[in-house]
Structures are given as C-alpha cells and as structure tokens.
Backbone as CSV, one residue per row, in Angstrom:
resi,resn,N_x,N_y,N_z,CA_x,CA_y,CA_z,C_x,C_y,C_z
1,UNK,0.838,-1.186,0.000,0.000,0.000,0.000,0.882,1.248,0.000
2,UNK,0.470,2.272,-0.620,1.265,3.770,-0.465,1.040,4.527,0.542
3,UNK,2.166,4.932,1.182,1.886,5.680,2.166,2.465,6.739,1.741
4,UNK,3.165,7.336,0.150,3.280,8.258,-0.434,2.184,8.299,-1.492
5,UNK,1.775,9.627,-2.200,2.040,9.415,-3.594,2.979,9.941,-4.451
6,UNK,2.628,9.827,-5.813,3.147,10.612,-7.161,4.966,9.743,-6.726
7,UNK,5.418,8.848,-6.371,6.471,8.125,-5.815,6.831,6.665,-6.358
8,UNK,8.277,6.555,-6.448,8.459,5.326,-7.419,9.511,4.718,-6.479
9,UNK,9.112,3.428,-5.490,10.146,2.789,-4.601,10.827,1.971,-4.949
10,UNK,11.706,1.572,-4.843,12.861,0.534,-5.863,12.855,-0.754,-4.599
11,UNK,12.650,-2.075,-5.343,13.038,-2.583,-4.674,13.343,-4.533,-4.594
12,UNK,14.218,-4.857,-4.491,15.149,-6.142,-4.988,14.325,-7.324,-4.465
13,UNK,14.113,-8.116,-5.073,13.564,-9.437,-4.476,14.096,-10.353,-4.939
14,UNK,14.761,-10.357,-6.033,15.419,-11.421,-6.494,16.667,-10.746,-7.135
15,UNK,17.676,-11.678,-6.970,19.048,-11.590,-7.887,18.163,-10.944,-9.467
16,UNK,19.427,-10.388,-10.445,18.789,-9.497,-11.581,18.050,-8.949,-12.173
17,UNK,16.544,-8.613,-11.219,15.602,-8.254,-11.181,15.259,-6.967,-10.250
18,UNK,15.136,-5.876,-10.525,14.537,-4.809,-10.014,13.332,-4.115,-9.784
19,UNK,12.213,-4.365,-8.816,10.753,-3.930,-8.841,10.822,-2.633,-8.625
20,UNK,9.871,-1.795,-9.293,9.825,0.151,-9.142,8.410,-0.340,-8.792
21,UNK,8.257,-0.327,-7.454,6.330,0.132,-7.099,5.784,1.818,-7.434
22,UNK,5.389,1.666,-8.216,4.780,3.058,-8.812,3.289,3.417,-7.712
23,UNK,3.106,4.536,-7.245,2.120,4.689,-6.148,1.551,6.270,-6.572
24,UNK,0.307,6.086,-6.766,-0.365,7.909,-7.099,-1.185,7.438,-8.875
25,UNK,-0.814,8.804,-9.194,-1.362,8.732,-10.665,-0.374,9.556,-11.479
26,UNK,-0.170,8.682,-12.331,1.367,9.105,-13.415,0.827,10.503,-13.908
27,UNK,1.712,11.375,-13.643,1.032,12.875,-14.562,2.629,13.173,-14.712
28,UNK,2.273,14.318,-15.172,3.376,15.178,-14.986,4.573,15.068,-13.505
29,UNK,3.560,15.436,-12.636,4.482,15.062,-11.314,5.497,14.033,-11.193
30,UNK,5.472,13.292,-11.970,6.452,11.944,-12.274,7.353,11.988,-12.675
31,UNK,7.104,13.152,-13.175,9.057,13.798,-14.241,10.420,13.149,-13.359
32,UNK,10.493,13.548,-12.202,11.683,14.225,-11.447,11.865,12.639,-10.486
33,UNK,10.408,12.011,-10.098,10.849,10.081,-9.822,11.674,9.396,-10.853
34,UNK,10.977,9.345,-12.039,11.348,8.747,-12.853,12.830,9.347,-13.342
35,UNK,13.403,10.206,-13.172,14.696,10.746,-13.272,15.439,10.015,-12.516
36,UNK,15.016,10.569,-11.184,16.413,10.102,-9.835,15.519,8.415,-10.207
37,UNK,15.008,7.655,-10.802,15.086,6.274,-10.314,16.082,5.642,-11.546
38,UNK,15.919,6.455,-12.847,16.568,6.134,-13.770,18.447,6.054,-13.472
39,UNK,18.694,6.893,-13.096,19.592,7.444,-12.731,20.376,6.718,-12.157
40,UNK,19.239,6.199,-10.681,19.705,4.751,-9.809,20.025,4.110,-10.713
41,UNK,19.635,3.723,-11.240,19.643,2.396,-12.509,20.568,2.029,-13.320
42,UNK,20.894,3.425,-13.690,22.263,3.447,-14.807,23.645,2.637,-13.909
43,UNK,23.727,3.162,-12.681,24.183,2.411,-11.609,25.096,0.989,-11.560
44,UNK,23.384,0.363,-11.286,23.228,-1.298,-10.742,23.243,-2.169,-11.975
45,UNK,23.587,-3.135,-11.835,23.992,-4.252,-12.649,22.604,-5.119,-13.266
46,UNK,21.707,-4.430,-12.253,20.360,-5.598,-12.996,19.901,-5.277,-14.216
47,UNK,19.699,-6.665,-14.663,19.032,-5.925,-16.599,17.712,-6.045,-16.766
48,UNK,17.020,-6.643,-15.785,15.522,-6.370,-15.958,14.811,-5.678,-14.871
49,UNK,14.083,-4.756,-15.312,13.179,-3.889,-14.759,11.813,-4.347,-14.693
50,UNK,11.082,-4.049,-13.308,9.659,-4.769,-13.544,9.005,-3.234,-12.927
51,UNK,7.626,-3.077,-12.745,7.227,-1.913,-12.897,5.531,-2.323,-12.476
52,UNK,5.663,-2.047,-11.471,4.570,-2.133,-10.188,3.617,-1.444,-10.602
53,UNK,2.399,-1.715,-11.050,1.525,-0.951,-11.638,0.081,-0.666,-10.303
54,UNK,-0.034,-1.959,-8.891,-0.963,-2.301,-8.664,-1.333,-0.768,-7.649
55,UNK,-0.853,-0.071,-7.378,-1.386,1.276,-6.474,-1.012,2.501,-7.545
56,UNK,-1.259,2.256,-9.137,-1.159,3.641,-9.681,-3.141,3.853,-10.382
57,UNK,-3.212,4.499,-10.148,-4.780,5.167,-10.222,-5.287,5.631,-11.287
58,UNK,-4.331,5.904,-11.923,-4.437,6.576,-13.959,-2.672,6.976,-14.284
59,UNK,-3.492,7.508,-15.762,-2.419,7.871,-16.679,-3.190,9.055,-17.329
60,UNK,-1.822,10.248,-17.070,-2.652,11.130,-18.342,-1.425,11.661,-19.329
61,UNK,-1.911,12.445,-20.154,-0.943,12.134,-21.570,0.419,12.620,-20.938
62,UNK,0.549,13.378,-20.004,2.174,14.083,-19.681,2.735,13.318,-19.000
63,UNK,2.089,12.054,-18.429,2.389,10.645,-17.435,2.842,10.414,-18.270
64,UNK,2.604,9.708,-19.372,2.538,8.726,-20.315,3.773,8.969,-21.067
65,UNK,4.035,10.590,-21.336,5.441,10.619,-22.005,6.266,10.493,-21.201
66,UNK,6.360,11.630,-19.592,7.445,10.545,-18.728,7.705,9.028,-18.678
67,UNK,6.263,8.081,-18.953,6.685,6.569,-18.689,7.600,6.365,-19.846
68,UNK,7.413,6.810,-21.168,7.800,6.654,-22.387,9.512,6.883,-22.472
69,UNK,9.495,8.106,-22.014,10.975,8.864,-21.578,12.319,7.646,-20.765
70,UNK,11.370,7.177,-20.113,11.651,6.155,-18.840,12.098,4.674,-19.645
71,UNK,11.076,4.374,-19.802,11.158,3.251,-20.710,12.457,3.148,-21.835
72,UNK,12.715,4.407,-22.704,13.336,4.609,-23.630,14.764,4.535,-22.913
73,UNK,15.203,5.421,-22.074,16.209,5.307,-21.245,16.553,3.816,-20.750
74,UNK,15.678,3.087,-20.314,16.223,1.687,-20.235,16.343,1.102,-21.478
75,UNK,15.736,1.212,-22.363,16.550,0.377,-23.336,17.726,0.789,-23.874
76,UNK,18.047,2.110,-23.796,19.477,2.565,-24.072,20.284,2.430,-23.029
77,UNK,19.811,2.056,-21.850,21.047,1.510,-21.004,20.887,-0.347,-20.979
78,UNK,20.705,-0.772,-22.174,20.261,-1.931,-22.484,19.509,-3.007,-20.995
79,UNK,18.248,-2.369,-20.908,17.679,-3.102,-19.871,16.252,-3.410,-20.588
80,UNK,15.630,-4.640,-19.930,14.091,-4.529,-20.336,13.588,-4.393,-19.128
81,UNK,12.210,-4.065,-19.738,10.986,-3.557,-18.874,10.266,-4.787,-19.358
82,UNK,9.342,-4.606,-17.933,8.049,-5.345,-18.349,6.739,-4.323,-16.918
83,UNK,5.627,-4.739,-17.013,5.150,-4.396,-15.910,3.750,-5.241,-15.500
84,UNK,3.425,-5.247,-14.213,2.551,-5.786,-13.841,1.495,-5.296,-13.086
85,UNK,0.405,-5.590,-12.966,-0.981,-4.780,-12.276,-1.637,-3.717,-13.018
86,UNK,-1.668,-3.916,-14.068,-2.044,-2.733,-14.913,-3.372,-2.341,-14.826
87,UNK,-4.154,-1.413,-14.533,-5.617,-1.627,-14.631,-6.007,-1.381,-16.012
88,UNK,-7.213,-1.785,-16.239,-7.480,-2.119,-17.672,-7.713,-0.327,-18.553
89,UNK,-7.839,0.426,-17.558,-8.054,1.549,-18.612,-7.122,2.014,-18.940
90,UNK,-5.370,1.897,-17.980,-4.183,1.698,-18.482,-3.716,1.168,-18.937
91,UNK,-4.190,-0.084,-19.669,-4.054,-0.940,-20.147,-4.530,-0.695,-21.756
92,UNK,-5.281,0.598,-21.819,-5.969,0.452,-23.087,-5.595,1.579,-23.935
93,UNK,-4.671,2.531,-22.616,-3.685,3.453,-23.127,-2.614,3.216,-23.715
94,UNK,-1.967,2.007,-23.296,-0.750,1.318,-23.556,-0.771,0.783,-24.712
95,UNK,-2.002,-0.012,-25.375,-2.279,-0.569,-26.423,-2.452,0.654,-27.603
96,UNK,-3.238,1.357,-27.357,-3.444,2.851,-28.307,-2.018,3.609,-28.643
97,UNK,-1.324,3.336,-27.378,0.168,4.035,-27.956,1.111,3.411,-28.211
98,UNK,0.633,2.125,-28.262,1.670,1.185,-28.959,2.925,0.803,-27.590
99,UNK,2.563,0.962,-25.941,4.094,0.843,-25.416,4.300,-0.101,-25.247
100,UNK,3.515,-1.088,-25.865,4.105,-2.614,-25.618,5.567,-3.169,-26.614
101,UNK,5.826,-2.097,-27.251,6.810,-2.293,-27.814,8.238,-1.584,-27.215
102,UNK,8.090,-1.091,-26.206,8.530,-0.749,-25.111,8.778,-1.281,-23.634
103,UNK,7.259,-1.959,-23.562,6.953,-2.068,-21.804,6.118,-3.562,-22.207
104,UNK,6.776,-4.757,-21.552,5.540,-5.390,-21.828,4.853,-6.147,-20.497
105,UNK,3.721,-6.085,-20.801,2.359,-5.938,-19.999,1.837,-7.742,-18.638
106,UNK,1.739,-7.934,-17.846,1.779,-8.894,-17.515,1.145,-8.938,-16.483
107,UNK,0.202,-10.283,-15.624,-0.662,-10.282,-15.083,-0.447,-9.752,-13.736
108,UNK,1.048,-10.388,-13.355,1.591,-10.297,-11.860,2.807,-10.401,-11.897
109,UNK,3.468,-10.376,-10.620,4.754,-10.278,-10.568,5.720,-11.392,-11.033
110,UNK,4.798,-12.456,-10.787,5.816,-13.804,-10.795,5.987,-13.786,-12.673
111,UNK,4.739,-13.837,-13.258,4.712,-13.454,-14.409,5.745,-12.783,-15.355
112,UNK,5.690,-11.603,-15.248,6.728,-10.499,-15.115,8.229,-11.380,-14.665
113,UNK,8.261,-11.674,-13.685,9.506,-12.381,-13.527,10.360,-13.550,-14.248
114,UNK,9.057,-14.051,-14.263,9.116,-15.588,-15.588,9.450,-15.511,-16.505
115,UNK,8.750,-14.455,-17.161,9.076,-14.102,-18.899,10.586,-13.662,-18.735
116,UNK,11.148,-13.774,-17.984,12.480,-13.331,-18.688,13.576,-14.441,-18.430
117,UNK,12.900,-15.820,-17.521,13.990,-16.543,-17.265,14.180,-17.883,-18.367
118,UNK,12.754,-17.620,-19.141,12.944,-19.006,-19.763,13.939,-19.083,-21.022
C-alpha cells in the first residue's frame, strides 16, 4: 500500500531483477521520480526492470510521455521492462500508444519475472 504518492520505490527481491512500485497517478508530477530512479539504474547491474503498476490510479498524456521517456532510457542503457498490475483503462492506453513495444504488460509479478527466465 502507499503511504506516499506521485512516488516510485525501488526494490530487490530477487538476484537481476529490479521492482519500481509506482504509487499515485502518473502525470506530470512523475518527471523528477522517474529521473532520480533512472539514474539509480544506470548504476546497478540488474538488466531487468519490472514496474509495479498495482497502487497507480491513472495515466494522463504528460504521465505517459514521462513513462515513455523512462522506458526509452532503459533500453538505451540496455535493460528490459516489463510491468505488472495494470488496470485495464491503463491498459488500453498502452495498447493505443503502442508501449508494448517498449513495456511489456503482464498479469503479476511472478509473471513479469518468468518471462524473462525461460
């Protein structure tokens, strides 16, 4: 549960895997998380990113280019994304803007985790 919002917590559960719990509603306000988390990132050695969707509340279009911004940055620091908990009306944003070619989409965590070990 969030006991912030508009906040992106980093956090390890498994060897090469990195969870970002995303908490609030992606807007604009997200600019300056998604910076200092990127940032972390460039960092640490893990190459997959997972991306906590289950306490974010919406997306609106200035969210959406920070996630985009975000996203893009990991693949130029050659990492993948994936994410999990998506609610379906974010879910239908993602599809309309194509970020599954970016971010890809998954039921849950273990999920998310799976797809990258097989």
């Amino acid at each position: 549960m969030c006991d912030q919002v508009d906040v992106i917590t980093l956090r390890q559960t498994v060897p090469e895997f990195v969870i970002l719990d995303l908490c609030g509603f992606i807007s604009s306000r997200f600019e300056r998380a998604f910076e200092v988390t990127a940032n972390a990132l460039r960092g640490r050695p893990e190459k997959n990113i997972v991306l906590n969707f289950n306490e974010v509340k919406g997306i609106d279009g200035l969210g959406l280019k920070q996630l985009l911004i975000f996203c893009t940055q990991m693949r130029k620091f050659n990492r993948k994304v994936a994410a999990y908990g998506v609610k379906t009306d974010v879910r239908q944003v993602f599809q309309l803007t194509r970020m599954e070619n970016l971010l890809r989409t998954c039921e849950n965590e273990y999920q998310a985790i799976a797809g990258w070990s097989k």
